[in-house]
C-alpha positions as CSV (number, residue, x, y, z in Angstrom):
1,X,0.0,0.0,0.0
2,X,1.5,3.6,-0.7
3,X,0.5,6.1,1.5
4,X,0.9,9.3,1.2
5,X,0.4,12.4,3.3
6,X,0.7,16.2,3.9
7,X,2.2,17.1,7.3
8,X,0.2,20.4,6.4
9,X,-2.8,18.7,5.4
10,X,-6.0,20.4,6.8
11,X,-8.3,18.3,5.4
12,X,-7.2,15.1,6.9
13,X,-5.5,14.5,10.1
14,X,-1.7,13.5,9.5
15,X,-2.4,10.3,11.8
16,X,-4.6,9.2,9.6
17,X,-1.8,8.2,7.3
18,X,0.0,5.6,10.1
19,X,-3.6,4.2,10.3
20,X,-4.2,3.4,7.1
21,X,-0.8,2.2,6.7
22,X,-1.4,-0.4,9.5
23,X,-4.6,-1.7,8.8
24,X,-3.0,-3.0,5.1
25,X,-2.2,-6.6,4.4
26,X,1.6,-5.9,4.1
27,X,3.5,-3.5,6.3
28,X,3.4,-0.1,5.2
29,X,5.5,2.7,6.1
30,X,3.3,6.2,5.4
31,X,5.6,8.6,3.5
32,X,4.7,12.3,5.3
33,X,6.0,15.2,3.1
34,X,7.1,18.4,4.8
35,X,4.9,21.1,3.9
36,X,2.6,19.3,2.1
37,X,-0.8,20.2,2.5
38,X,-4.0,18.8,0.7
39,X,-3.5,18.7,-2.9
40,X,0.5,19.7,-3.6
41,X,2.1,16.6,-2.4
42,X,4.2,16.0,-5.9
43,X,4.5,19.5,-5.7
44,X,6.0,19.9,-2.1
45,X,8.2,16.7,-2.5
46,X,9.0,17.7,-5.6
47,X,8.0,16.2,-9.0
48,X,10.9,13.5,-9.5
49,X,11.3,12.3,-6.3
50,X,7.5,12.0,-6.4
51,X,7.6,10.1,-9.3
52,X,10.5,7.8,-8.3
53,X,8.6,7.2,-5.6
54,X,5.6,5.8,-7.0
55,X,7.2,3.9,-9.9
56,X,9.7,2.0,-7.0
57,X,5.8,1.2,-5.5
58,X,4.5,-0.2,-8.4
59,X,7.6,-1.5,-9.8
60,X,7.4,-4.4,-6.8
61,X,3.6,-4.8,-7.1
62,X,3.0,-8.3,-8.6
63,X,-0.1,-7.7,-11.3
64,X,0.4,-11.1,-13.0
């Protein structure tokens, strides 16, 4: 599971990120930007290590 989250997030509480990562199948770390809020988390980490991030994600996801 990726999860994702804001530590300047007012929509959703920042904890809800650990919970969500805990209640998956397969341990999940929640990645927390810094500065992030709502809706500029590729922005705020910055668009390639965004990317990069995601693509390691799915890279290991087994979809055959």
């Amino acid at each position: 599971m990726f999860v994702v989250a804001g530590d300047r997030d007012s929509a959703i509480p920042i904890g809800m990120a650990a919970t969500l990562a805990a209640a998956g199948s397969a341990p999940a770390a929640p990645w927390i930007i810094a500065g992030a809020g709502h809706g500029d988390l590729r922005e705020s980490a910055g668009a390639g290590a965004f990317d990069s991030r995601l693509r390691e994600f799915l890279d290991q996801l087994d979809l055959a």
